[in-house]
N, C-alpha and C positions, 0 to 999 in steps of 0.2 A: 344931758340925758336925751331918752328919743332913740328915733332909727337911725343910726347914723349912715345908711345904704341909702336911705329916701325912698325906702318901697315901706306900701300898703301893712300895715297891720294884717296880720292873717286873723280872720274869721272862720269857727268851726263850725260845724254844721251835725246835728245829730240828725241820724236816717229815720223817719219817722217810715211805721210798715206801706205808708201809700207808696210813698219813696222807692220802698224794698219790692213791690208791687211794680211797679214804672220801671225800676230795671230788671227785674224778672221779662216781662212782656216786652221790652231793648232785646234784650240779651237773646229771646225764644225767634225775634224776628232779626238776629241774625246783627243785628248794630255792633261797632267797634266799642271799645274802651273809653277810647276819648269823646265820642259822642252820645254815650251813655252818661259818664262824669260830668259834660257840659247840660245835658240836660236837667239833671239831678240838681244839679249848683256845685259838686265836689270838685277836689284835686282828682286826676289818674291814680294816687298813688291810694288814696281812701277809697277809691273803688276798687282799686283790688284786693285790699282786705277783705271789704265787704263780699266781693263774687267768692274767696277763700271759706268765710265764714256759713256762709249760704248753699256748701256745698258744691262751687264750679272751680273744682281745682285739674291744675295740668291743662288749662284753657279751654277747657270743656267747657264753656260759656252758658251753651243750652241746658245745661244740669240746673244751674241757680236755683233756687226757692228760696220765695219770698219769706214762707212760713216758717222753713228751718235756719235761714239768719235770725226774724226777729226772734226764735225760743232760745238763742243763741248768745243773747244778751240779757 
C-alpha cells in the first residue's frame, strides 16, 4: 500500500477569512495567481475557486471580496 508515485501526501488547507482578506489586498494590488496561491499556502487550482466564489470571475481579479467568499460558505 502507500503512494506508489513517491510524492508528498496532499494537504488541505481551509481558507480562514484573514486568508480571504490577504488575497483580497494580493489581488487589489495587482499580484498574479500563483503568487497569491504561494502566499496563502494553496494549490493555483484552489485559488481559483476561491477568486470564483468571492466574486472575481472572467479574471476580474480586483473584484474579489473577502466578505462575499466567506458568506459564501
Amino acid at each position: 500500500m502507500g503512494n506508489e508515485r513517491g510524492a508528498m501526501a496532499r494537504k488541505y488547507k481551509r481558507l480562514s477569512y484573514e486568508d480571504r482578506k490577504k488575497i483580497e489586498a494580493m489581488c487589489k494590488a495587482g499580484n498574479n495567481a500563483e503568487a497569491i496561491a504561494d502566499a496563502v499556502g494553496v494549490h493555483r487550482g484552489t485559488l481559483y475557486r476561491e477568486l470564483q466564489r468571492g466574486g472575481a470571475e472572467n479574471g476580474k481579479r480586483q473584484q474579489y471580496s473577502a466578505e462575499l467568499a466567506q458568506r459564501a460558505i
